[in-house]
C-alpha positions, 0 to 999 in steps of 0.5 A, spaced: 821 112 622 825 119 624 823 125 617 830 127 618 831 120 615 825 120 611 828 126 608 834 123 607 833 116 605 830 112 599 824 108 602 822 100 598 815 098 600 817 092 596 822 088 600 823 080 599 827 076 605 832 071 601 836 067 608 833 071 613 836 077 610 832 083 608 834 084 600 830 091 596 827 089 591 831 093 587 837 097 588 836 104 593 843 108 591 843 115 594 843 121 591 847 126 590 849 130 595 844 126 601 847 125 607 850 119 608 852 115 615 858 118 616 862 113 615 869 112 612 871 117 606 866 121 603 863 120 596 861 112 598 855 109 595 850 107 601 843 104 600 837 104 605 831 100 605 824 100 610 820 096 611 813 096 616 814 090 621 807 092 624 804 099 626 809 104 629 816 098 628 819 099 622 826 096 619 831 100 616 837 096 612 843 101 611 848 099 607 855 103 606 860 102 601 858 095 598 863 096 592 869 097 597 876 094 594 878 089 599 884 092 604 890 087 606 890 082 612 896 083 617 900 079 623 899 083 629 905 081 634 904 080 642 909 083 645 912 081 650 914 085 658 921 087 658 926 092 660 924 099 658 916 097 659 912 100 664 911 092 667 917 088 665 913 081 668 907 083 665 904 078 659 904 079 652 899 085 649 897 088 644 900 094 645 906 097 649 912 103 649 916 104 643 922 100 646 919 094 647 916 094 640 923 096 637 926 090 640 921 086 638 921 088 631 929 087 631 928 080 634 922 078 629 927 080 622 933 077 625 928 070 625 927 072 617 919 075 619 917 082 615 916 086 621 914 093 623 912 098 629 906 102 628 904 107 633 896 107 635 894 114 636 886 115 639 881 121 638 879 124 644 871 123 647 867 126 653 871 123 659 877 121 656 883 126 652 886 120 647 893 121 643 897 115 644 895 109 647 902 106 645 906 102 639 903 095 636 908 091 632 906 087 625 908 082 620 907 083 612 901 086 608 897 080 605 891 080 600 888 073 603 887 071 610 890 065 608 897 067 606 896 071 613 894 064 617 901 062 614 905 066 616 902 066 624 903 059 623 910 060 622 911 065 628 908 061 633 913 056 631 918 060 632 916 062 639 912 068 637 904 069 639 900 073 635 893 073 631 891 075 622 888 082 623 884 084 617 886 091 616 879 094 615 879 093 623 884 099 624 878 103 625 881 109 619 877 114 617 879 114 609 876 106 609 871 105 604 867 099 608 862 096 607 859 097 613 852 094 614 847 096 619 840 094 622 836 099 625 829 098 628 825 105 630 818 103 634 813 110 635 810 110 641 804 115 638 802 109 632 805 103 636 800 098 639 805 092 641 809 091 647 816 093 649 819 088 653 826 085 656 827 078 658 832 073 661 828 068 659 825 061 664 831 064 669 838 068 670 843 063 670 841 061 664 844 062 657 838 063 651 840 065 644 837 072 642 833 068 636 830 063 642 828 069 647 824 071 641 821 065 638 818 064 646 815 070 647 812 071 639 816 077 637 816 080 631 823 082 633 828 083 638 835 085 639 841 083 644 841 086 650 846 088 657 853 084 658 853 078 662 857 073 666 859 068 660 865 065 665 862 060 670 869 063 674 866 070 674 858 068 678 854 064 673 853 065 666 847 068 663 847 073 670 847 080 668 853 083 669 849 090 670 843 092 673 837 089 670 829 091 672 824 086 669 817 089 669 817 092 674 822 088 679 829 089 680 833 082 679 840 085 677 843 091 682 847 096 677 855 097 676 855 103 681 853 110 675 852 105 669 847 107 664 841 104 664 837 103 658 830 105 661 823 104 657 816 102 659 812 096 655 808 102 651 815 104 649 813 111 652 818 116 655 824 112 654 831 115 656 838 113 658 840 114 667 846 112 671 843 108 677 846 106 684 843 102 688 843 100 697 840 095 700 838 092 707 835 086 709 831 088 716 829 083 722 827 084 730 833 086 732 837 090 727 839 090 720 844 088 716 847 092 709 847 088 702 851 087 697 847 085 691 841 081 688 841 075 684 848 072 683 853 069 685 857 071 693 864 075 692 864 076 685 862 081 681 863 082 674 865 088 672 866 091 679 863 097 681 860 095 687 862 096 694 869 100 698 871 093 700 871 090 694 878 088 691 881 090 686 876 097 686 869 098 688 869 103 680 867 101 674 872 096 671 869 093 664 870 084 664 874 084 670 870 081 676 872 083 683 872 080 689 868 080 696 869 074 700 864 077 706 857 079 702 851 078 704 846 078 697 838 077 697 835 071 692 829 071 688 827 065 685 827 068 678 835 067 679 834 059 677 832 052 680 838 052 686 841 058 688 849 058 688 852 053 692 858 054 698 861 056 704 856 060 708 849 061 711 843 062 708 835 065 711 830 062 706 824 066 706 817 064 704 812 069 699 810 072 706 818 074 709 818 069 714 824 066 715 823 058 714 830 055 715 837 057 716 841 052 712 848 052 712 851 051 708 848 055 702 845 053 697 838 050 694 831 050 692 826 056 695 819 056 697 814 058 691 814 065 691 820 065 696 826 068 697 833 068 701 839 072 704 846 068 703 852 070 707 859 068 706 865 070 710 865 075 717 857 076 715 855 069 716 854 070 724 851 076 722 846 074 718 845 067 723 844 073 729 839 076 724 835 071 722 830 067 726 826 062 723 818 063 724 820 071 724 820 076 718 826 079 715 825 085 710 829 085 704 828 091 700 833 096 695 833 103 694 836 105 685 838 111 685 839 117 678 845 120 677 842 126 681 841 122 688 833 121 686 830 115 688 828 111 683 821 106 682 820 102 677 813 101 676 810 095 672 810 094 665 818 098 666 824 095 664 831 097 665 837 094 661 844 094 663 850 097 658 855 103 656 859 107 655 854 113 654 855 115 647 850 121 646 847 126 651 841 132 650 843 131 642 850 132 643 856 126 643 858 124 650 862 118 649 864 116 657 869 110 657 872 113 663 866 113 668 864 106 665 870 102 666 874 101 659 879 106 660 884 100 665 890 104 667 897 100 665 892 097 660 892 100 654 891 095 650 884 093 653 882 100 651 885 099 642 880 092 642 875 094 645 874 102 644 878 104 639 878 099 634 871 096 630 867 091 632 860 089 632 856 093 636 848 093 639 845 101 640 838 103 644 837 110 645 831 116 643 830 120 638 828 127 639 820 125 637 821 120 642 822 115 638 826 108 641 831 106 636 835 099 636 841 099 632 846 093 630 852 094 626 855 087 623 862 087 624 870 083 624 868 080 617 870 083 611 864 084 608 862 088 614 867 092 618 864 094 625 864 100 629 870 103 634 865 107 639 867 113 636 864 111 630 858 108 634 856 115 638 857 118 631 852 113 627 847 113 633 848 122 631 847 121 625 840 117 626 837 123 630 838 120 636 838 125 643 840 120 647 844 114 646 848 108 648 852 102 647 849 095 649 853 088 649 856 087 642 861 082 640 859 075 638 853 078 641 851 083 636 844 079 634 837 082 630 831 078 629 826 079 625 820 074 624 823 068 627 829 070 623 837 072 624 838 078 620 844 080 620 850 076 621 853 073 628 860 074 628 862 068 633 864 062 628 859 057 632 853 062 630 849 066 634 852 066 641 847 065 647 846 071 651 844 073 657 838 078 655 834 081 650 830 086 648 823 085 645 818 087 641 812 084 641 804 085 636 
């Protein structure tokens, strides 16, 4: 563990697990003037509990304002298009000008609701100046989430749309909590296991982060990237990211996304921004790819190629369009690749071409792979490709800095952001990465600004790999806005950091067990990868 916090921190060697979860065997309060998470007002009680889960890997349990008053549930009106705002046919937001809210507060207190506009005022970060994101509209102040629920019900009546929202969700820097974050820091310099990431049996599949676990005999493990979940976006469980699994590229990156890269021995971890080129080579020329491993003219997140609609930028859960690709398929990505119009060269372990089969979609050889064209590029690939001959498929990543990058043997690479600390020092870049949707102020307050679970990985200054979870859209935990993230992330000593998934799929597994709290209603969400820590 970091000795700052060692310093900083009381340390339980006797922890007892009670329901998966990690419970002191006595309370671990603070002691004045120690600092604590910064985190809400100062002066809260904070405990922190460790325990060893095998050399090198030890758990910290920090939880922040435990004896928080509860703070009062809110209706939170959509607002509809109209004159005065920037789009008048756009769909009902979350936020919009002040006109447009103003008129629909007029509206919501001629139909008898207690309604109100609130201006949302964010802070600025690394790439992106912040202010005013707009206005939100909200309907009464409620003790119970019960009395709020009525209320919604009684808008949606009314022809109104609108969902409760616990007011600790707002992200102000006076709530007292309680925050409840997870942290597990692996030494390199103690540590004799094995740092691994896994989609589990194939990509297209989905797998709870406790299954991935259990599978490989984890000692524990956390969430990882971002993937398709909408089949309408490719196919669920593929990572929306680049993705390097020992040593192999399955999933190209979202073009200058960080990367979490580290190697099984969990030695010189760091963060980079990849972009990736491919070709796929015959006897008689060679044709440009567009990716590898995932479904033909989607792409979720965007940031691909300059003829991809509606951007070839980084656009966070939106999913351009190509209708003419050319993407490279492994048998990692599942038992059939992807169905459709098009063409497709199988090729078996060696390269040589073994069919051309249109339309796309089936079975490789054992070892194999293929190419699958759609659109203008499937005479192209046809014309490429000939059947007893060998086609050379190959991929170049790339830094930031235009170095080739190669990934070794036992190196894994997950997908993720924004960056949240750089060389010690806060770097927040929802701008590069795709949170910034301009006429979209609204996607930026619920993802951005407001607090929800969150999963971190970075690098401490020992060169430490730290994992963090961080419970959320409860009451009993209120998450983290990514400000909140990168400072948290700071404050456990990491020089390098960023955000990984997080939402419902903010989940830590420590022995066979869940040990935080999944915020989805069903329970623990399936995930496209994990990360692992193996004895």
């Amino acid at each position: 563990m970091n000795r700052r916090l060692l310093g900083a921190c009381t340390v339980m060697s006797a922890l007892a697990v009670v329901g998966g979860l990690v419970a002191p065997a006595a309370s671990a309060p603070r002691a004045d003037g120690e600092r604590g998470l910064p985190l809400g007002a100062p002066g809260l009680t904070e405990t922190r509990t460790t325990r060893t889960l095998q050399p090198g890997v030890t758990l910290t349990r920090i939880v922040r304002g435990a004896d928080a008053p509860a703070l009062p549930w809110t209706v939170e009106v959509s607002i509809p298009g109209g004159p005065g705002s920037p789009d008048p046919d756009a769909p009902p937001s979350a936020l919009n000008d002040r006109a447009s809210a103003d008129r629909l507060v007029e509206a919501l207190r001629a139909d008898g609701f207690e309604a109100r506009t609130e201006q949302v005022v964010t802070e600025a970060v690394a790439d992106y100046a912040g202010g005013s994101l707009g206005w939100r509209v909200r309907v009464g102040t409620f003790d119970a989430r019960t009395d709020a629920d009525a209320v919604r019900t009684r808008l949606r009546a009314a022809g109104y749309a609108g969902s409760a929202v616990y007011t600790g969700w707002d992200g102000d820097a006076g709530d007292r909590g309680p925050w409840r974050v997870d942290v597990l820091t692996i030494d390199p310099h103690r540590f004799r296991g094995t740092l691994k990431a896994s989609y589990g049996p194939d990509l297209e599949q989905r797998e709870t982060t406790s299954r991935l676990a259990a599978d490989a005999g984890a000692t524990a493990a956390v969430n990882a990237g971002f993937f398709v979940l909408d089949p309408r976006a490719g196919a669920p469980g593929d990572p929306a990211g680049v993705g390097v699994y020992d040593g192999r590229l399955l999933s190209e990156p979202v073009r200058g996304r960080p990367g979490f890269v580290f190697r099984e021995d969990a030695r010189r971890g760091e963060i980079s921004r990849l972009s990736w080129q491919g070709r796929v080579a015959g006897p008689h020329g060679s044709l440009p790819l567009d990716g590898v491993d995932r479904v033909p003219g989607l792409i979720r997140n965007c940031g691909g190629t300059a003829d991809d609609t509606p951007t070839a930028l980084p656009l966070h859960d939106v999913t351009c369009a190509d209708p003419d690709e050319l993407i490279a398929f492994t048998t990692e990505f599942g038992a059939r690749t992807p169905a459709g119009d098009g063409a497709e060269a199988v090729l078996d372990a060696t390269g040589k071409v073994v069919e051309v089969r249109t339309p796309r979609g089936g079975p490789l050889p054992a070892g194999g792979s293929s190419v699958q064209a759609t659109g203008d590029l499937v005479d192209d690939l046809e014309e490429l490709a000939t059947v007893g001959r060998r086609l050379d498929v190959r991929g170049d990543l790339r830094d930031e800095g235009g170095r080739k990058v190669t990934p070794t043997p036992g190196t894994s690479v997950l997908n993720g952001g924004p960056e949240l600390v750089r060389d010690g020092r806060p770097h927040v870049t929802p701008a590069a990465d795709g949170m910034v949707q301009p006429g979209s102020p609204s996607f930026y307050y619920g993802w951005v600004h407001k607090r929800n679970p969150r999963t971190l990985a970075g690098i401490d200054a020992a060169g430490r790999t730290v994992l963090v979870t961080a419970d959320g859209r409860s009451t009993d935990a209120l998450g983290l806005s990514i400000p909140e993230s990168a400072a948290v992330a700071r404050s456990l000593g990491l020089r390098d950091a960023m955000n990984l998934d997080g939402g419902g799929s903010t989940t830590m597994v420590v022995d066979d067990a869940v040990i935080n709290a999944p915020s989805d209603a069903t329970g623990e969400r399936p995930v496209g990868d994990a990360l692992l820590i193996l004895p």
